[in-house]
C-alpha positions as CSV (number, residue, x, y, z in Angstrom):
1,X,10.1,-12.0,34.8
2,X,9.4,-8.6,33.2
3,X,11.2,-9.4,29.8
4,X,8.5,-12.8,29.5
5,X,5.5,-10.1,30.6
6,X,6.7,-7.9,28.2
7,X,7.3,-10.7,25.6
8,X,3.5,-12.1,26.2
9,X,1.5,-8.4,25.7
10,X,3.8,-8.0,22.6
11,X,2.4,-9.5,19.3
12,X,4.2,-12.7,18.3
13,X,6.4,-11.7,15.5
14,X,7.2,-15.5,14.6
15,X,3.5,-15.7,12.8
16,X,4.7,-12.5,10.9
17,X,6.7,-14.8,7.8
18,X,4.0,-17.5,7.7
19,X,1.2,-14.3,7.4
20,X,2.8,-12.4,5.1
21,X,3.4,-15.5,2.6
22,X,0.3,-16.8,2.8
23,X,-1.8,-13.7,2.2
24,X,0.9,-12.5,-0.7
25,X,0.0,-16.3,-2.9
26,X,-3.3,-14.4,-4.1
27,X,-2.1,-11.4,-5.5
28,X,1.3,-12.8,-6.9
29,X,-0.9,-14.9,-9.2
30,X,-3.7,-12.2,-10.0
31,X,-0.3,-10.0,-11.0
32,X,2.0,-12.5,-12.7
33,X,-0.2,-13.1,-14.9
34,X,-1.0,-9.9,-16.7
35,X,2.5,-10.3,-18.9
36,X,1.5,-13.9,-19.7
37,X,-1.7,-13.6,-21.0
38,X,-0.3,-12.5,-24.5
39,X,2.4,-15.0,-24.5
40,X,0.0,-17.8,-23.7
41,X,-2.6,-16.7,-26.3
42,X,0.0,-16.8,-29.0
43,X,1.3,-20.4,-27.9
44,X,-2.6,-21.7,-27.1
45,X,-4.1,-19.9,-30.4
46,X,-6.1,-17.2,-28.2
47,X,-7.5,-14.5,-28.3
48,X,-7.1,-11.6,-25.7
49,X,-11.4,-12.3,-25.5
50,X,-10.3,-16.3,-24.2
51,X,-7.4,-15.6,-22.4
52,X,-9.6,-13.3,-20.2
53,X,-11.0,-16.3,-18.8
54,X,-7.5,-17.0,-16.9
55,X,-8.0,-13.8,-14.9
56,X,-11.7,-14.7,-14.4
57,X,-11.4,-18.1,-13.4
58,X,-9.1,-17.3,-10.5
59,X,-11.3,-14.5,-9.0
60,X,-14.6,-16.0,-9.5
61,X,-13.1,-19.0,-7.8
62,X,-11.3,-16.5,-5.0
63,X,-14.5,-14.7,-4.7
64,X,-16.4,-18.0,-3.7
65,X,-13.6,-19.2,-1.5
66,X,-12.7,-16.0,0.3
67,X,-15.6,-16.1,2.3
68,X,-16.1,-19.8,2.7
69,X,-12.3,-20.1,3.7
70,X,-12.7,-17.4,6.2
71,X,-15.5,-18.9,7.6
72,X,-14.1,-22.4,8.6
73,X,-11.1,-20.7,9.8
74,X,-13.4,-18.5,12.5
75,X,-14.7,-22.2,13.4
76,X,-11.7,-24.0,13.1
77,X,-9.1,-21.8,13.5
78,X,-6.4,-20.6,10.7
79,X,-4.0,-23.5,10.9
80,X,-5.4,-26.4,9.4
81,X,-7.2,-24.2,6.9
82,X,-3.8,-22.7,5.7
83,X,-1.8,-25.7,5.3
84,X,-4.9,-27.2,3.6
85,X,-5.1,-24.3,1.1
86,X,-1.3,-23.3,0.1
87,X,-1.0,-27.5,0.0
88,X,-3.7,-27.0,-3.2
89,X,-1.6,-23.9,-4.7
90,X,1.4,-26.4,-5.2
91,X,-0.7,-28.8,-6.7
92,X,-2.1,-25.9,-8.9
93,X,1.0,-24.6,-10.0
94,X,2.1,-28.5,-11.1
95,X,-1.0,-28.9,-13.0
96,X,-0.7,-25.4,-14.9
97,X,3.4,-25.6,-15.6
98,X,1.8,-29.1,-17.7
99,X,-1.3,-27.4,-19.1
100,X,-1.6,-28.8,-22.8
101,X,-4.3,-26.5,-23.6
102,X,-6.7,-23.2,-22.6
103,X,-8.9,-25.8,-20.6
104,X,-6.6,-27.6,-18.6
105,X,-4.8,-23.8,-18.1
106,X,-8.3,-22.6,-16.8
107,X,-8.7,-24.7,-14.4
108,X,-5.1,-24.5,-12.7
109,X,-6.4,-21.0,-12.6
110,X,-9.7,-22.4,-10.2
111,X,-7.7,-24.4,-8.0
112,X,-5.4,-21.5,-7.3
113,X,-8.1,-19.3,-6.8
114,X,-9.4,-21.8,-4.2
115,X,-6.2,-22.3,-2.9
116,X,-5.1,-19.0,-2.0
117,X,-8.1,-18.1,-0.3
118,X,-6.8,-19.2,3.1
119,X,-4.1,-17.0,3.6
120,X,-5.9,-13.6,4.3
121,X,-8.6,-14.5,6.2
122,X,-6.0,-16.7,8.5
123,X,-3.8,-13.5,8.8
124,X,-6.6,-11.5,9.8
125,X,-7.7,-13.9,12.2
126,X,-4.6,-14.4,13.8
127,X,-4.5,-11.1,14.4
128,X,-7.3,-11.0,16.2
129,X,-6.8,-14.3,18.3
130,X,-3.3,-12.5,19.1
131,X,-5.1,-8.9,20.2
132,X,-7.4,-11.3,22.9
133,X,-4.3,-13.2,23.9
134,X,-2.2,-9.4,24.8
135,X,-5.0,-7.4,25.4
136,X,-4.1,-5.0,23.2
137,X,-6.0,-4.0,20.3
138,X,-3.6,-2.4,17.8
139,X,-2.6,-4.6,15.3
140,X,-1.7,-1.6,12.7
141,X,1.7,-2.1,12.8
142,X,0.8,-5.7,11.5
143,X,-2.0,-4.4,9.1
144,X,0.8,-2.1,7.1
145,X,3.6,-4.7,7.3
146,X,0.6,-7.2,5.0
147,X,-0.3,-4.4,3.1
148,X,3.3,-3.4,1.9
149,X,3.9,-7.0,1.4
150,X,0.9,-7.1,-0.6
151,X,1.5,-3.8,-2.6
152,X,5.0,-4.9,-3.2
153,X,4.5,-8.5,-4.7
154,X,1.1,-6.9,-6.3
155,X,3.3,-4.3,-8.6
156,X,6.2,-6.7,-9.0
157,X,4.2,-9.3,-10.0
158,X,4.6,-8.2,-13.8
159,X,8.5,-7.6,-13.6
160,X,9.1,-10.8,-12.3
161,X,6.3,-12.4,-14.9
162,X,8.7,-11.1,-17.4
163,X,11.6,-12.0,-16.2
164,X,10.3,-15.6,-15.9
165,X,8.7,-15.8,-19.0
166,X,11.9,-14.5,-20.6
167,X,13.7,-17.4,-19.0
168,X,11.6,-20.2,-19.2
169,X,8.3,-19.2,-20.6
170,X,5.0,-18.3,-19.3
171,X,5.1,-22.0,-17.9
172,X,7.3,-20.6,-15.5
173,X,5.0,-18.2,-14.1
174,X,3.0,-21.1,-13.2
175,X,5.9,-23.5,-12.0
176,X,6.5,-20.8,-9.3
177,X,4.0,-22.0,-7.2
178,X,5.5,-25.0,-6.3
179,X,8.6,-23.7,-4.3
180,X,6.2,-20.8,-2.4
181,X,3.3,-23.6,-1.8
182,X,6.2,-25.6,0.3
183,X,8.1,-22.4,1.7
184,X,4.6,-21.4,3.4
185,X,3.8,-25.4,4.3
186,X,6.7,-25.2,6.4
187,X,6.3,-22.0,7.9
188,X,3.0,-22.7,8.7
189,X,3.6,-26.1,10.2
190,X,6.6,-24.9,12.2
191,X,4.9,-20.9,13.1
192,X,1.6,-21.5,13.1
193,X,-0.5,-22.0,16.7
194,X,-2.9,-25.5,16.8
195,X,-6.8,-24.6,17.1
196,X,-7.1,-24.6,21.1
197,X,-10.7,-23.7,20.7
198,X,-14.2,-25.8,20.7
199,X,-14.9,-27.1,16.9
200,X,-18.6,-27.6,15.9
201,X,-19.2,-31.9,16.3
202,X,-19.5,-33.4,12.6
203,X,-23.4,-33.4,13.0
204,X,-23.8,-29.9,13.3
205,X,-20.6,-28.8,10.5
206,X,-23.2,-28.6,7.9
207,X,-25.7,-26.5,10.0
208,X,-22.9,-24.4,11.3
209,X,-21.5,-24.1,6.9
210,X,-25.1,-23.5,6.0
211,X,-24.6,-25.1,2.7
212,X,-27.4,-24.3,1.0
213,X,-26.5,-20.7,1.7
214,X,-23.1,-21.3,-0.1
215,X,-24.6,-22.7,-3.0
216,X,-27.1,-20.1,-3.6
217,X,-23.8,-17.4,-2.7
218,X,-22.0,-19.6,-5.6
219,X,-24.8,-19.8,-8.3
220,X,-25.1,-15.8,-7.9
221,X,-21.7,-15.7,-8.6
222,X,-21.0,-18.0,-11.7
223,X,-24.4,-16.6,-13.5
224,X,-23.2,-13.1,-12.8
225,X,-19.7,-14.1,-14.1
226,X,-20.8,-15.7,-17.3
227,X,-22.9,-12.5,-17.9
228,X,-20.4,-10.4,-17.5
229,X,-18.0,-11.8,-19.7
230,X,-20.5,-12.8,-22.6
231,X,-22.5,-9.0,-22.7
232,X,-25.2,-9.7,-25.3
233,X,-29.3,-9.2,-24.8
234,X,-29.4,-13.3,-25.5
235,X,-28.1,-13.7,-22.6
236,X,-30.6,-12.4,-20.3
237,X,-31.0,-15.4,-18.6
238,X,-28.1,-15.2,-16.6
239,X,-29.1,-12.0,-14.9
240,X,-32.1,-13.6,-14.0
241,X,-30.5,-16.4,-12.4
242,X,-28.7,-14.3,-10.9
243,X,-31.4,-12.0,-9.4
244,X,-33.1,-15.1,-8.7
245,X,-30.2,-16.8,-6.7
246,X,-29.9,-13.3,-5.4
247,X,-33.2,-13.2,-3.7
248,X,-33.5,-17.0,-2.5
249,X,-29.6,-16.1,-1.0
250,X,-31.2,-13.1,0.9
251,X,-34.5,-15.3,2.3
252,X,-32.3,-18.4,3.4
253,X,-29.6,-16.2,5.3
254,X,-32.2,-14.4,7.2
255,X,-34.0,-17.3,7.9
256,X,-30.8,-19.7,8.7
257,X,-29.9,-20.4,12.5
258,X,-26.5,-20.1,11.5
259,X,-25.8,-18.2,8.4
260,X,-23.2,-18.1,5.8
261,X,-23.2,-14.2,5.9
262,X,-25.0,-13.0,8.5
263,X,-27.3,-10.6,6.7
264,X,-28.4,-8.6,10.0
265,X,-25.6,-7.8,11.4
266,X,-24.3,-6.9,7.5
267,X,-27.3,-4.8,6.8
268,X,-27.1,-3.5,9.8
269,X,-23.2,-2.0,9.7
270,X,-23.9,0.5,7.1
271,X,-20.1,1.5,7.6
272,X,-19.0,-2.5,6.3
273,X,-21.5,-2.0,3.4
274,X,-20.0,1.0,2.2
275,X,-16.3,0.2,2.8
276,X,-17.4,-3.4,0.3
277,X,-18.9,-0.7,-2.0
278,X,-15.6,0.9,-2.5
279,X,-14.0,-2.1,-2.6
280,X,-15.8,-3.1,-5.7
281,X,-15.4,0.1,-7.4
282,X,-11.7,0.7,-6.4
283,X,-10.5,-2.4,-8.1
284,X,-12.3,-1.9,-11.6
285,X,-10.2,0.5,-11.9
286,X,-7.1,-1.3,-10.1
287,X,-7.6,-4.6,-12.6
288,X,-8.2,-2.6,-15.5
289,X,-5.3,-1.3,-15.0
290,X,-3.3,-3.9,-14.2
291,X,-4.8,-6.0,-17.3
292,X,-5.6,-3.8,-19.3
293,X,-2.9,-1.5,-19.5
294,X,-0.7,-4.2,-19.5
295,X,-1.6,-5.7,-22.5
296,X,-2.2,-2.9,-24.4
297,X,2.1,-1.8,-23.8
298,X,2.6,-5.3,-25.3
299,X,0.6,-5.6,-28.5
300,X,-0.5,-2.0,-28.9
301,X,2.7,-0.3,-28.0
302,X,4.7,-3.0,-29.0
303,X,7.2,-3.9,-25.7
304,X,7.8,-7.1,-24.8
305,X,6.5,-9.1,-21.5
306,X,9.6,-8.2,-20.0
307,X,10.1,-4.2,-21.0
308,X,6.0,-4.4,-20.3
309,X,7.3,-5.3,-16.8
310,X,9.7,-2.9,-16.3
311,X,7.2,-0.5,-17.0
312,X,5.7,-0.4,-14.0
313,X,8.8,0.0,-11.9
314,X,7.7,3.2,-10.5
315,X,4.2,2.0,-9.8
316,X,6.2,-0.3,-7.4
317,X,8.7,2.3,-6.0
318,X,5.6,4.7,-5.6
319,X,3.2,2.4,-3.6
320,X,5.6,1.0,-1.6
321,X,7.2,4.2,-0.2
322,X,3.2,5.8,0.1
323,X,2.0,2.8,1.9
324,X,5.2,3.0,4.5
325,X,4.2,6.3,5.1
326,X,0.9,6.3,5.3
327,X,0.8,3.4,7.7
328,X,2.0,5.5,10.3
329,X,-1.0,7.7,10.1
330,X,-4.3,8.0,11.8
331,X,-7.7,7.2,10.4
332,X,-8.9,6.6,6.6
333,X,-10.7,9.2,4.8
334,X,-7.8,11.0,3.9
335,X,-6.1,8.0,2.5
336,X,-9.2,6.9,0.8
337,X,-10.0,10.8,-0.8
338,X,-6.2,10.9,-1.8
339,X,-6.3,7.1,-3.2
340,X,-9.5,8.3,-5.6
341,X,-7.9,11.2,-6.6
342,X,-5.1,9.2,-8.1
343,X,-6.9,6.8,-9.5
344,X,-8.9,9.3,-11.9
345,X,-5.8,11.4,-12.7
346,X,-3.6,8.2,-13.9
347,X,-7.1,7.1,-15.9
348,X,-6.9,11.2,-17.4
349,X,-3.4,10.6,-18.8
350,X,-4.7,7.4,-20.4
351,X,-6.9,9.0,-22.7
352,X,-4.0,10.9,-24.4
353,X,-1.7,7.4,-24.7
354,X,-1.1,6.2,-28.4
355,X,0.8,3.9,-30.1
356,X,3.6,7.4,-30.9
357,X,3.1,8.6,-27.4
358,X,6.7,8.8,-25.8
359,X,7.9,5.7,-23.0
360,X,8.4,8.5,-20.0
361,X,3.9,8.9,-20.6
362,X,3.8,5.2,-19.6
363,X,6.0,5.4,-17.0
364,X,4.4,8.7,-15.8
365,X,1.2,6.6,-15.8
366,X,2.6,4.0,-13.9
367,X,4.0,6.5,-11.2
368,X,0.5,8.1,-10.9
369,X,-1.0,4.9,-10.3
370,X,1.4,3.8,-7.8
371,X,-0.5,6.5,-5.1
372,X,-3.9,4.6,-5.1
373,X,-2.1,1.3,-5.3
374,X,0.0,1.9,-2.0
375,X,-3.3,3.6,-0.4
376,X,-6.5,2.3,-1.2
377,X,-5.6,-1.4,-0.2
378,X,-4.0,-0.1,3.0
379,X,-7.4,1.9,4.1
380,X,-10.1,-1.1,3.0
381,X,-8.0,-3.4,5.0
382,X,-7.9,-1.2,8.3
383,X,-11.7,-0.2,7.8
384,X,-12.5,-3.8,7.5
385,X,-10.6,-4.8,10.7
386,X,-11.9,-2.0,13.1
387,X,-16.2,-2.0,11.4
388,X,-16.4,-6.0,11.7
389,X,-17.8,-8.0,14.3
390,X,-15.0,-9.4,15.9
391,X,-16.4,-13.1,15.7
392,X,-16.2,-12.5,12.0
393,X,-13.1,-11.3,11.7
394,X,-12.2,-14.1,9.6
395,X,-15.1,-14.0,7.3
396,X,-15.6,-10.4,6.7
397,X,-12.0,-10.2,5.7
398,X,-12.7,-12.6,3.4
399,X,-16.1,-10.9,2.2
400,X,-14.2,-7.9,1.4
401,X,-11.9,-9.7,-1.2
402,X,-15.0,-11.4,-2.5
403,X,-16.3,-7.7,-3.4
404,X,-13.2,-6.9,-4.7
405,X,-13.0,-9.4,-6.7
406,X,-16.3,-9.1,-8.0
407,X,-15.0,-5.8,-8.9
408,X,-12.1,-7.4,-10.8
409,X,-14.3,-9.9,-12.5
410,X,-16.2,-6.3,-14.0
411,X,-12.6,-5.3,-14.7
412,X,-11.2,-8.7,-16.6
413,X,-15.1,-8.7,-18.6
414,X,-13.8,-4.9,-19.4
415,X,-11.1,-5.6,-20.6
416,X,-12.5,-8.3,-22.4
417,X,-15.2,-6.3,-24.2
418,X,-13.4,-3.6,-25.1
419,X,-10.1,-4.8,-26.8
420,X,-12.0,-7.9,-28.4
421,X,-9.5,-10.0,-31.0
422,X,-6.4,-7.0,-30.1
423,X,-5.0,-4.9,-27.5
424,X,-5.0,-1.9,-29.5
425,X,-4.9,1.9,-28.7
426,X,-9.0,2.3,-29.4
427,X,-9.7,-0.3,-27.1
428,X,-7.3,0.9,-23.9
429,X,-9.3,4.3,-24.5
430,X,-12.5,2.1,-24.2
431,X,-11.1,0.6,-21.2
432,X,-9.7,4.1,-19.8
433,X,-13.7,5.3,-19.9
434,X,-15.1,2.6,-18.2
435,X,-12.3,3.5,-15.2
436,X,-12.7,7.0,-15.1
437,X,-16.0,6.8,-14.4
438,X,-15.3,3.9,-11.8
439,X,-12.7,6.2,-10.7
440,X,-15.4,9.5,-9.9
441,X,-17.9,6.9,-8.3
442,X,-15.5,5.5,-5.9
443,X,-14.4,9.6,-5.5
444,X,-18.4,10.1,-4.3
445,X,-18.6,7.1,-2.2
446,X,-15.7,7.9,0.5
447,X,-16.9,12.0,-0.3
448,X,-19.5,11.3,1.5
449,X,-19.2,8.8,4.1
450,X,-18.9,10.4,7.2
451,X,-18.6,7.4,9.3
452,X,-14.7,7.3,7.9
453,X,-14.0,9.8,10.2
454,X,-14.6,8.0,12.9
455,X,-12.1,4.9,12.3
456,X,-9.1,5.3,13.6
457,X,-6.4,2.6,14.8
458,X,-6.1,3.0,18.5
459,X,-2.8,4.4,20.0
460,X,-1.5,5.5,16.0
461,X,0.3,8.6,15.5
């Protein structure tokens, strides 16, 4: 009798394999990539100012889907919406390992994108469905296990892009998909609990959606996209529309009966704004990065997708082993300060990389970077979970990948901009700017915020 007691105030470790694939399909894909996009431009006839729209394409459409996803999933509960959604990466990864050109390739990229929305916001929901059912509310155990996971497949994402591409192509980095789509249809059919609670009837699913909320949400977003990635005074228009869709966004969500994003209670948690604010800021300089400096070890440095890969072997050991430890430990300031900090020493080093420079500066690079990768993730994630309304769980942790992928969307438009036709040594110095100063911003905003000091995980050491 006490072994079941104990069994039921304990969370249910069987949803731990299903969670941790699903929220790990997003970032494996924003990852592999990176090694690919020089390969693929080469086969395709692109250059690095095209292939930019591969990285694009998959956040703009993650940025719409996050909070949409994690929206029906607070009504309807995670199950359905995860099978629905890694069911669509499958499909995704068929379509792109077939691609026979840039289009076709582009818009793999967008059904991914929508795909792999599901599979954070369902996490982050179970979690909280599973804190009601024990009565305990400290899932941060649970929080560090999906960040590692995360962190991990996040910095081996290029290694094993290389190593795939080096076997079979960059089609293979595609093909992938297909195996992990059915691993976590399985797992989720088999682990994952049936919706027990009350859905919205069919007539009031659109009132509940607020559709016209989403469409304004997703017209801010494209126009903001396509002026981002096509800087030039003629295109003006596009910030209009997007200030426009902006404003009519802001009247409709204050005015819906059920809104999209509930703008009062947003505007209202100063602490949620803030820790989106980072969010957007901390991954310009995280994608950059990633992209960027990738790139630039290929064509400018001259290693292969594969050596590129290996490259950031001690990015991976790093974040990993800081993300472990750091789990462990109370609040997220600290993590936060020390996750800045990082971030603009690794961009310092940049700016002294050249095409001569010695392979231990790249790696040294890589190991700098590898602190802010296994913290800054970690922190936004527990912020998130303890400043959200807890009937939005779903939805806010969806929110705060749209803001960070609006951030990387600045990052891939970057990148974009500054190496133009080549990855070359100028432009990662370009590039290296641009994140520094994202770098000292993101430093200021967490300086200070003193509402960080006051989120801590319950019963942590």
């Amino acid at each position: 009798m006490s072994e079941r007691t104990s069994t039921a105030t304990r969370f249910d470790r069987r949803l731990l394999p299903p969670m941790l694939l699903g929220s790990v399909l997003n970032p494996i894909n924003s990852t592999i990539i990176s090694v690919a996009l020089i390969p693929i431009g080469r086969a395709l006839g692109a250059p690095p100012s095209e292939t930019a729209w591969l990285v694009s394409a998959l956040y703009l459409a993650t940025s719409l889907g996050q909070p949409v996803l994690g929206r029906l999933i607070d009504l309807f509960g995670p199950r359905r919406l995860f099978l629905a959604g890694t069911t669509l990466v499958g499909l995704a990864g068929v379509l792109g390992t077939f691609a026979p050109n840039m289009e076709v390739l582009i818009a793999s990229r967008v059904l991914l994108g929508f795909g792999t929305c599901a599979g954070y916001p369902a996490s982050m929901a179970l979690l909280r469905s599973e804190a009601r059912r024990t009565g305990e509310d400290n899932p941060n155990g649970v929080l560090t296990a999906l960040a590692v996971a995360n962190q991990t497949i996040a910095v081996i994402g290029p290694l094993l892009g290389g190593l795939l591409i080096g076997v079979g192509g960059w089609r293979a980095t595609f093909a992938l998909n297909v195996p992990l789509a059915a691993a976590a249809v399985l797992l989720g059919l088999l682990r994952l609990p049936k919706h027990t609670g009350e859905s919205p009837e069919r007539g009031q699913l659109a009132v509940r959606l607020d559709l016209p909320g989403m469409g304004l949400f997703a017209a801010m977003l494209v126009s903001l996209l396509l002026f981002l990635m096509n800087l030039h005074l003629r295109n003006w228009y596009l910030l209009v529309i997007t200030v426009a869709a902006g404003a009519a966004f802001a009247v409709r969500e204050l005015r819906a009966a059920s809104p999209f994003i509930d703008l009062r209670v947003l505007g209202g948690n100063t602490p949620l704004l803030a820790t989106y604010a980072r969010a957007v800021v901390a991954y310009v300089v995280a994608y950059s990065f990633l992209y960027g400096f990738s790139q630039w070890t290929e064509e400018g440095f001259g290693l292969s997708a594969f050596h590129a890969g290996l490259v950031q072997i001690p990015m991976f050991v790093t974040a990993i082993g800081v993300s472990l430890v750091a789990g462990r430990r109370r609040g997220v300031r600290g993590k936060l300060l020390v996750g800045a900090a990082g971030q603009i020493a690794a961009c310092l080093v940049m700016l002294t990389l050249g095409g001569e420079s010695p392979l231990w500066m790249l790696l040294l690079v890589a190991l700098i970077f590898g602190v802010p990768q296994g913290l800054n993730n970690l922190a936004l994630q527990n912020a998130v979970y303890f400043q959200a309304d807890p009937e939005r769980t779903a939805s806010s942790a969806g929110l705060l990948r749209t803001f960070a992928y609006v951030g990387s969307m600045i990052a891939s438009a970057t990148t974009a901009i500054s190496f133009g036709d080549r990855a070359d040594t100028g432009g990662m110095h370009e590039l290296a700017w641009v994140m520094l100063a994202a770098g000292v911003l993101y430093l200021l905003v967490t300086l200070f915020d003193r509402t960080l000091g006051r989120v801590r995980a319950p019963g942590t050491d």
